[in-house]
C-alpha positions in Angstrom: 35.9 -70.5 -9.9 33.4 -73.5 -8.8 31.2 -73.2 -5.9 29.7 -76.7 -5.8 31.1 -79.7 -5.5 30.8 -82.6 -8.5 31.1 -82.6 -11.8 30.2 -79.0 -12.7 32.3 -76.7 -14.8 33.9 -74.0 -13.4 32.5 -70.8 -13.9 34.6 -68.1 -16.4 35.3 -64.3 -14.9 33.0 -61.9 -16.6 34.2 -59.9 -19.5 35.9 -57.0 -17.8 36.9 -59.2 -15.1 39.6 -61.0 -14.2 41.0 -63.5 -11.0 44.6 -64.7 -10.3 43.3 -67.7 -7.9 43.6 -70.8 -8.6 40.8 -73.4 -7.1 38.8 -70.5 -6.0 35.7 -71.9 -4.3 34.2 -68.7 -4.8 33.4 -65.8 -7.4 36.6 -64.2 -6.8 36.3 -62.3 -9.9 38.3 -58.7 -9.6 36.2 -55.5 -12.3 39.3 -53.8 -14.4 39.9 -50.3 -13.2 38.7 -47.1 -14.7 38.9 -46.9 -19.0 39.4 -50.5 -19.1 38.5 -53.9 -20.4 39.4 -57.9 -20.6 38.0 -60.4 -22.0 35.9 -63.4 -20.4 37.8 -65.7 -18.9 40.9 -63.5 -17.7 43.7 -64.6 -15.2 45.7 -61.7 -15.0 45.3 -58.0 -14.1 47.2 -57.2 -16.8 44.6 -58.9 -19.5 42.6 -55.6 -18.7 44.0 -53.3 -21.4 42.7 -49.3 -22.0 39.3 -49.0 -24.2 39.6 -47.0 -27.2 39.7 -43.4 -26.4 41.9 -44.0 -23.0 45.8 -44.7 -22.6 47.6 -46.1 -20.0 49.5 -49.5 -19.0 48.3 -52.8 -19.4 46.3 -53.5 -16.2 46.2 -50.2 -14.4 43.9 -47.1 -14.4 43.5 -46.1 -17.8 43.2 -42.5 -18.7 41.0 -40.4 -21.1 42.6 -38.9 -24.1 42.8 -35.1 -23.7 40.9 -33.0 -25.8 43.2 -32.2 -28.8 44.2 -36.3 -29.1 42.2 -39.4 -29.6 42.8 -43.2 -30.0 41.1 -45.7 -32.0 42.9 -48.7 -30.5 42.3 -50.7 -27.4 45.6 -51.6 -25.6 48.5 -49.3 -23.8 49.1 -46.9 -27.1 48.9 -43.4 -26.5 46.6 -41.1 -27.6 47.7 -39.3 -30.7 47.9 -35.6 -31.3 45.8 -33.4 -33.8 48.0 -32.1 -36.6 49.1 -28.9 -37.0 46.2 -26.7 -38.3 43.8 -29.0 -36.8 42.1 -28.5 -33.0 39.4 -31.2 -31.5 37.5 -30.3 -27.7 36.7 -33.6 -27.8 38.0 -35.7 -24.3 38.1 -39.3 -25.0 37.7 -39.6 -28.6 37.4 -42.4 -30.2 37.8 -41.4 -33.6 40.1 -38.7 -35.4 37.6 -35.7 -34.5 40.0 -33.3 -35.4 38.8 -30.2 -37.4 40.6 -27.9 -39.7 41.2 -24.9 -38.4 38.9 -21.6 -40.1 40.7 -19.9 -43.8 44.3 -18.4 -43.4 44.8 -19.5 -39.5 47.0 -22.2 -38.0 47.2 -23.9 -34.8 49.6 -26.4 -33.0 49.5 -30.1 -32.6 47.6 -31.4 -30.4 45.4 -28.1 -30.3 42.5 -28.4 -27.7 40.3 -25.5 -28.8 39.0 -23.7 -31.8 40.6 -20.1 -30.1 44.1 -21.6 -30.7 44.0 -21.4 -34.5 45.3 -17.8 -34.9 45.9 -15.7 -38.4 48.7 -16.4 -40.5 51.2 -13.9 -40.9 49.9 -11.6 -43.5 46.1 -12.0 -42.7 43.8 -10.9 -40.2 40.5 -11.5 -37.6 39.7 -12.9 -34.0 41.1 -16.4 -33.1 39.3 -19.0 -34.1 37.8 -17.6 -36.8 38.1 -16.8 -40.1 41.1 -14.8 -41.2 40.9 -12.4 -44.1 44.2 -11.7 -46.1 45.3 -7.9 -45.4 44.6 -5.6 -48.4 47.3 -4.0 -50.4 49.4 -1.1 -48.3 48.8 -2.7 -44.7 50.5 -5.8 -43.7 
């Protein structure tokens, strides 16, 4: 946009901003919704893409990763899932902060909580914790 008349440049949106007008004679400059990000400059909704840690399409709200799932890419990929044996309470991470779960348990993908890695078959102990093997005569 350019306010002033003469020779001036015209002024760039703000990173994280964006404007679809063209000749705007004012800051016309539109903030990327929730999660989200473009860089300076942008002219379309859809240059705002997800941060890293959120998940959604190009240009709309943008959406934490659930605990149990994280994303270490910008842009509309979704989040992925904690192996199997692995749990993360984490919401929004940014990283693979998935944890193993405790000796001779198991959880599912995309396991939110230390609680859901139970005993394997043949050991025993609360969830979440450490499992010990079951001694000769019991099973």
């Amino acid at each position: 946009y350019k306010i002033a008349t003469g020779d001036a440049a015209c002024t760039n949106c703000l990173k994280g901003q964006f404007s679809m007008t063209i000749g705007a004679t004012s800051d016309v400059c539109q903030g990327c919704l929730s999660n989200s990000n473009a860089p300076e400059a942008s002219n379309e909704q859809t240059d705002c893409t997800c941060n890293v840690g959120s998940t959604g399409p190009d240009g709309n709200i943008c959406a934490e990763c659930v605990a149990g799932k994280y994303k270490i890419v910008t842009g509309d990929a979704a989040c992925t899932s904690c192996i199997v044996g692995q749990y993360s309470t984490v919401v929004g991470a940014t990283a693979n902060d998935c944890q193993a779960c405790p000796t001779n348990s198991n959880a599912p993908a995309a396991s939110d909580e230390q609680t859901d890695c139970v005993c394997n078959a043949g050991s025993t102990g609360p969830d979440g914790n450490t499992c010990t093997e079951c001694v000769a005569g019991k099973y």
